[in-house]
C-alpha positions in Angstrom: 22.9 -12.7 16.5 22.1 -13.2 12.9 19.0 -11.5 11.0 17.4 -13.5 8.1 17.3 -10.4 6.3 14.9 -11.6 3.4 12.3 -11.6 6.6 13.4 -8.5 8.2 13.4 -6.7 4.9 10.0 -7.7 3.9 8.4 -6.5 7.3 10.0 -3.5 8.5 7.7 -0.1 8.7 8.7 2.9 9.5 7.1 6.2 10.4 7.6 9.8 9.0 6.5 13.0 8.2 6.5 15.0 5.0 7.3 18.6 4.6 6.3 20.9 1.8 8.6 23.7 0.5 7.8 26.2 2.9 8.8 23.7 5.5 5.6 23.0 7.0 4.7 19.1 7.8 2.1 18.1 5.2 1.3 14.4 7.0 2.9 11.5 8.2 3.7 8.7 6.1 4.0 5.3 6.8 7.0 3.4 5.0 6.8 -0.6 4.9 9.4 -2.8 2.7 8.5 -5.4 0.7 10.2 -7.9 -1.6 8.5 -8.3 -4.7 9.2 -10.5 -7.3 12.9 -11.0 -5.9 13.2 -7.0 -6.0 13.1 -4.9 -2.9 10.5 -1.8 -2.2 9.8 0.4 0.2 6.2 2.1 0.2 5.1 4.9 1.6 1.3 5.6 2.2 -0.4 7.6 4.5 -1.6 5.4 7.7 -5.6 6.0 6.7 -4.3 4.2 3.3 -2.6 1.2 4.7 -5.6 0.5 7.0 -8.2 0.3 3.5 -5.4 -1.6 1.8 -5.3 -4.1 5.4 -9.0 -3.9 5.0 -9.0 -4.8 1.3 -6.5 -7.9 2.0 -9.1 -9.3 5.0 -12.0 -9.1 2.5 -10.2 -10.8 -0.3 -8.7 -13.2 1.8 -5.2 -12.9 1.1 -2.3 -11.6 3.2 -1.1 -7.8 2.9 1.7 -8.7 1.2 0.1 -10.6 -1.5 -2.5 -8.1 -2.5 0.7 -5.3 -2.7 2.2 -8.8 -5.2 -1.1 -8.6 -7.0 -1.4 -4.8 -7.6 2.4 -5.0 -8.8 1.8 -7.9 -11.3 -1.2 -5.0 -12.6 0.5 -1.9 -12.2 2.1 -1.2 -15.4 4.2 2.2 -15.9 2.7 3.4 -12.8 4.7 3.4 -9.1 3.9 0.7 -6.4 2.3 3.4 -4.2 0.4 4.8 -7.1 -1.1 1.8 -8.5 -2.0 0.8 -4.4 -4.0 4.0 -4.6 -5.6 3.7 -8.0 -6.4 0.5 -6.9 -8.0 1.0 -3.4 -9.7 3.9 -5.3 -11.2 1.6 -8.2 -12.1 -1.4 -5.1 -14.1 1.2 -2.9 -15.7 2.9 -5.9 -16.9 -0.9 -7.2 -18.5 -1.6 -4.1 -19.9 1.3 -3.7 -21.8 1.4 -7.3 -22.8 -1.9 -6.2 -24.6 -0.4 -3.4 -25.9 2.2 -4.9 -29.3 1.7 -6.5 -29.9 3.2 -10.1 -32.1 6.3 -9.6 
């Protein structure tokens, strides 16, 4: 059987855990591939992180994978799962200033 692997590639998630140097598991991490930009990536993000990014997508309307094309269009010199985490950082902290009142 044949595997379109441009599909495969771009949906695949896997699950993990991180140890420090002492050995001890730190957290699990959730890997999930993605072609960007005709380039292939693997994040890694812990599972509360991939539900605000999922979250983030719904709001804005747009699929997972074109919010993670967005943030990498922005990122800069920064890593794809550093610039998903400045960037869930800067969404949350917008909407929450626009909650807050002024005091």
């Amino acid at each position: 059987m044949a595997v379109d692997k441009k599909s495969f590639f771009s949906s695949t998630a896997e699950t993990f855990e991180t140890a420090n140097d002492t050995g001890e598991v730190d957290g699990r991490l959730v890997r999930r591939h993605y072609r960007l930009l005709d380039r292939r990536t693997s994040i890694s993000l812990n599972p509360e992180e991939w539900e605000m990014l999922e979250t983030v997508a719904q709001r804005e309307n747009i699929s997972l994978k074109a919010l993670i094309g967005k943030i990498d269009e922005q990122r800069g010199e920064n890593s794809v799962p550093s610039a998903v985490r400045i960037h869930l950082l800067a969404y949350w902290r917008q909407l929450a200033d626009r909650h807050t009142p002024d005091t």
